[in-house]
Structures are given as structure tokens and as C-alpha cells.
C-alpha positions as CSV (number, residue, x, y, z in Angstrom):
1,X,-5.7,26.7,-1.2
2,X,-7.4,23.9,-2.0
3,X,-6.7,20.4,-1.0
4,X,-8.4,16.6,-1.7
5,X,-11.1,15.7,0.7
6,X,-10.1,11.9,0.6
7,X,-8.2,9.6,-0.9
8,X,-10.7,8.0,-4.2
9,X,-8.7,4.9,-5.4
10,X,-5.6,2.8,-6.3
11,X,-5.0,1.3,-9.8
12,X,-2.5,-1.6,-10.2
13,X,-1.7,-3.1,-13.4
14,X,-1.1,-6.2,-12.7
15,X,-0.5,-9.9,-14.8
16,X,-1.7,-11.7,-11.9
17,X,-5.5,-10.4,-12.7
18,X,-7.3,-13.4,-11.2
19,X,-5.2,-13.8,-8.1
20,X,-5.8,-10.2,-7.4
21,X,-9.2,-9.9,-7.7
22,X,-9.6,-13.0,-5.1
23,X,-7.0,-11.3,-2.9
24,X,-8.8,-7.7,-3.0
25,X,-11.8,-9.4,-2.2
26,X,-11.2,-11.8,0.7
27,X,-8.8,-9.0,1.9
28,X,-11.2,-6.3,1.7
29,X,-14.1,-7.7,1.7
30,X,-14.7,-5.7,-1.8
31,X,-17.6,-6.3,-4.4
32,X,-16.9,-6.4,-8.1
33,X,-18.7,-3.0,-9.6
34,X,-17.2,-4.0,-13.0
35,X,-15.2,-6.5,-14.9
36,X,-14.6,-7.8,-18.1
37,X,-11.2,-9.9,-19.2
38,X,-9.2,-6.4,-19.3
39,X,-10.2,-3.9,-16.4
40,X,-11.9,-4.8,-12.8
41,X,-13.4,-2.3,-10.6
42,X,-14.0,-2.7,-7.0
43,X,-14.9,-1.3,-3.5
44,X,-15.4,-2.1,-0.2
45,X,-17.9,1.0,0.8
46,X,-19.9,3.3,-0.9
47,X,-17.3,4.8,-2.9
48,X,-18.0,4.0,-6.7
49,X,-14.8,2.3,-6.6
50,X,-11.7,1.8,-4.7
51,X,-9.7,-0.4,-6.5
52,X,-8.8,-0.9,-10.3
53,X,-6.9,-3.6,-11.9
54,X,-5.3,-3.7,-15.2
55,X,-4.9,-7.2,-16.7
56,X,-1.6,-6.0,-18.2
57,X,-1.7,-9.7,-19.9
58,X,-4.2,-8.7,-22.1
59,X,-3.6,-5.3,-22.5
60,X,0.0,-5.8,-23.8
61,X,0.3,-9.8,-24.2
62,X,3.7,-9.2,-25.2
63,X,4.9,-7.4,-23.1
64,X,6.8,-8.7,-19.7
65,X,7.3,-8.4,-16.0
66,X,9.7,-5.8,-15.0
67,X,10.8,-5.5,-11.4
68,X,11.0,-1.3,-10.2
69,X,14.5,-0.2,-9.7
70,X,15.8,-0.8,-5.8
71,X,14.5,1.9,-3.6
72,X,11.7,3.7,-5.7
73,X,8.4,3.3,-6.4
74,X,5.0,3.5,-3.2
75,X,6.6,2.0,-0.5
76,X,2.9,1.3,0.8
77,X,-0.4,2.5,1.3
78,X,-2.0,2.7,4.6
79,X,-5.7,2.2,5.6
80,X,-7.1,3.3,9.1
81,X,-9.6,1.2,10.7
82,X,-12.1,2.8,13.4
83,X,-11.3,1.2,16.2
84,X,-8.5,-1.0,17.7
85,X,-11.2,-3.9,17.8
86,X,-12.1,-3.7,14.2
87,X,-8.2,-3.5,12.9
88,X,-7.9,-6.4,15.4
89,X,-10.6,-8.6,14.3
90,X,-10.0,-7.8,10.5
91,X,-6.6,-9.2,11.3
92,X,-8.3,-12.9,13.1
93,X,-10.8,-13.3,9.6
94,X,-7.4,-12.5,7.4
95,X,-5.4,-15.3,9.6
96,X,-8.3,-17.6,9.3
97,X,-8.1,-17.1,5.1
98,X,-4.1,-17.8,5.1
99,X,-3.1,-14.1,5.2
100,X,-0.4,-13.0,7.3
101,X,1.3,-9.3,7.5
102,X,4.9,-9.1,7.2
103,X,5.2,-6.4,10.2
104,X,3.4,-6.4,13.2
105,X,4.2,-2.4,14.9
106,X,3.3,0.4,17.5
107,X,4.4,3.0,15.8
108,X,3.5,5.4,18.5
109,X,0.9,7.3,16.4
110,X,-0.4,3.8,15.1
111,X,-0.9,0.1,15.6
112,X,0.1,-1.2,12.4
113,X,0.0,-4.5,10.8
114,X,1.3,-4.6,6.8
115,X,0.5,-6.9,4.2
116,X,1.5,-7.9,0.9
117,X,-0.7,-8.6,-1.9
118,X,0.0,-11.6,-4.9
119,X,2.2,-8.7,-6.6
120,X,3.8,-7.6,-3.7
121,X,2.3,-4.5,-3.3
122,X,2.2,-3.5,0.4
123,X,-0.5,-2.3,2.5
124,X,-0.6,-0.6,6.4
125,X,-3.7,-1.8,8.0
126,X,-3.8,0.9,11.4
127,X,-5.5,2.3,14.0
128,X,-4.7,5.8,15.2
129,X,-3.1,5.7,19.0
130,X,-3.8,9.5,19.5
131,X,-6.6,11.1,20.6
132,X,-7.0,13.7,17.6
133,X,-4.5,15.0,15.3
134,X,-3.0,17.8,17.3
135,X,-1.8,15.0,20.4
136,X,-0.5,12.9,17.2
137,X,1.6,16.0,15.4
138,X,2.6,16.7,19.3
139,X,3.8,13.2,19.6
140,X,5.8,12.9,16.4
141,X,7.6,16.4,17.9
142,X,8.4,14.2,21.2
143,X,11.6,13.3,22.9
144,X,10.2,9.6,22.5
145,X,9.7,9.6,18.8
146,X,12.8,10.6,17.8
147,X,14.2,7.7,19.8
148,X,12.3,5.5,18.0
149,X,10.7,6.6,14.8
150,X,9.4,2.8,14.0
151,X,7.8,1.8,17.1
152,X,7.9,-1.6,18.7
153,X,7.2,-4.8,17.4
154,X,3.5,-6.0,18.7
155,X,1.9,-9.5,19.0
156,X,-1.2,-9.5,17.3
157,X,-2.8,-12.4,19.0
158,X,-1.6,-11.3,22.6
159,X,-3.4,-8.1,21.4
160,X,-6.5,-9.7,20.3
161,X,-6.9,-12.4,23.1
162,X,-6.7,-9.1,25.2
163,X,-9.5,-7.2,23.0
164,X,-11.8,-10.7,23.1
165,X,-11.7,-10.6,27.0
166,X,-12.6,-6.9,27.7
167,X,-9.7,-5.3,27.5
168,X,-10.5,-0.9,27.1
169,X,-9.0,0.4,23.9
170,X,-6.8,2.7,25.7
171,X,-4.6,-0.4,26.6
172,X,-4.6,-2.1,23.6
173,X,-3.3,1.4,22.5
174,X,-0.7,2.1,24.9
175,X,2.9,2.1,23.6
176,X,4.5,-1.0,24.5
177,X,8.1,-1.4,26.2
178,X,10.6,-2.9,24.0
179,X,13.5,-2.4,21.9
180,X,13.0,-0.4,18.5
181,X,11.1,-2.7,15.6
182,X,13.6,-4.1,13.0
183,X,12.4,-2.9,9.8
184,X,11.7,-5.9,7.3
185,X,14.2,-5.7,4.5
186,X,11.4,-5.8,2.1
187,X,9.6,-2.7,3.1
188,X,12.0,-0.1,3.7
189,X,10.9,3.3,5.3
190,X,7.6,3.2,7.9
């Protein structure tokens, strides 16, 4: 059987074109590979693009903004960083540029912080907890995970004043103690 090797790209149509492109790239860090008043193309690696926007505005000029019907749709898309200094430190430059997530969360299997773009589109930003795949599919069959499927709300800062001063990547890690995460209205499911 055969299967995708990765995931390529995202496409959003989109009549906040501008905005988005200044989001993608602060956020991302991305590079413009192509543009003109209708279509961008961007990436952030060496991918020949990871990102395309649709300036809906010119594309249909007539047309208008239409909300998706409550409780369909991508509920997000999720992006795993290296390392839990990387995720951590992606999170201080995002801070620094006025972007905040929505969710701070152990999830158990990852250290998650989501983000909403200018359209609302949400985004995971994560690090994987486990130590390869098998201890992760082991730990979503635990005990502990079906007592709490979300994971525990996290303090990003705490985190990264802990990363800054040495702290090993196998604590920053480590499941916290706490109650079960509320789940922000606005995202729905994990």
C-alpha cells in the first residue's frame, strides 16, 4: 500500500491576502517564492512551497465572506518542532511580534501551543514528549490517557525561563500535575 511521505502544503483562500502574507511570514519565518495581486506562494524550508494563498478578493470580487457551518471544517493543523528548546524559543520571537496562542497544553504525547491566524485558521505548534513512536502509540493506550485525553494546561514562560537556565529536555517534557486542560470554546477537539 502506498502511503504520502510528508505532508507538501496548505492552501487558504483568503480576503485578508495582505494580512496573511505578513502573518505567514513573521510567524513562520517564510520567504515569498511567488506573488502577484491573485496567488502567493511561500515556504519556510526547502520545500518548493508550503503555503498558498488565494486572494479570494480578486478572484471573485463579488463574492462575500461566509462563515463554515458549526462543527465542521480542519479543526487545525499541527507542526512539530525538533526540540523542546526550538518550540520554546519560536514561541519568545512570536510573543515579542504581538502573537499569542490561544492554548497553552501537555497533551501527554505533545507540548502544544496553538495559534490563530488573521482568518482564524488554527495552528498546533508541538514537540513530541515520547521517545519514538511505539512509547507514544503505548501512551495513548495508557490508563493515564484515557483519564485525560487533553493534557494539562502549561505556562509557557515558566517553561522557557526553565529552558534559558539549563534545564534537560526530559523535564521540560515531563507531564505536569494538574487538573485536565479546559478546551477553548473556539477550537473544539485536540
Amino acid at each position: 500500500m502506498a502511503r504520502p511521505t510528508k505532508l507538501a502544503h496548505v492552501v487558504y483562500m483568503t480576503r485578508r491576502f495582505d494580512e496573511m502574507l505578513d502573518w505567514y511570514k513573521v510567524v513562520f519565518e517564510a520567504k515569498v517564492q511567488y506573488e502577484n495581486p491573485a496567488f502567493a506562494f511561500l515556504t519556510y524550508d526547502d520545500e518548493h512551497h508550503r503555503f498558498a494563498f488565494v486572494n479570494m478578493s480578486v478572484i471573485a470580487p463579488d463574492g462575500e465572506v461566509r462563515d463554515m457551518p458549526a462543527g465542521v471544517g480542519v479543526n487545525h493543523v499541527g507542526y512539530t518542532f525538533a526540540n523542546p528548546g526550538e518550540l520554546l524559543e519560536t514561541y519568545a520571537r512570536l510573543k515579542d511580534a504581538g502573537i499569542t496562542p490561544y492554548w497553552r497544553v501537555h497533551h501527554g504525547v505533545t507540548l502544544s501551543v496553538y495559534y490563530r491566524d488573521p482568518d482564524g485558521n488554527r495552528m498546533e505548534f508541538q514537540v513530541d514528549c515520547c521517545a519514538n513512536a511505539d512509547e507514544a502509540h503505548m501512551y495513548m493506550k495508557s490508563d493515564a490517557f484515557a483519564a485525560n485525553p487533553i493534557g494539562v494546561e502549561i505556562d509557557p514562560d515558566a517553561l522557557l525561563m526553565q529552558y534559558r537556565s539549563g534545564v534537560s529536555s526530559e523535564q521540560l517534557l515531563a507531564m505536569p500535575v494538574g487538573p485536565p486542560s479546559p478546551v477553548p470554546p473556539e477550537h473544539g477537539l485536540m
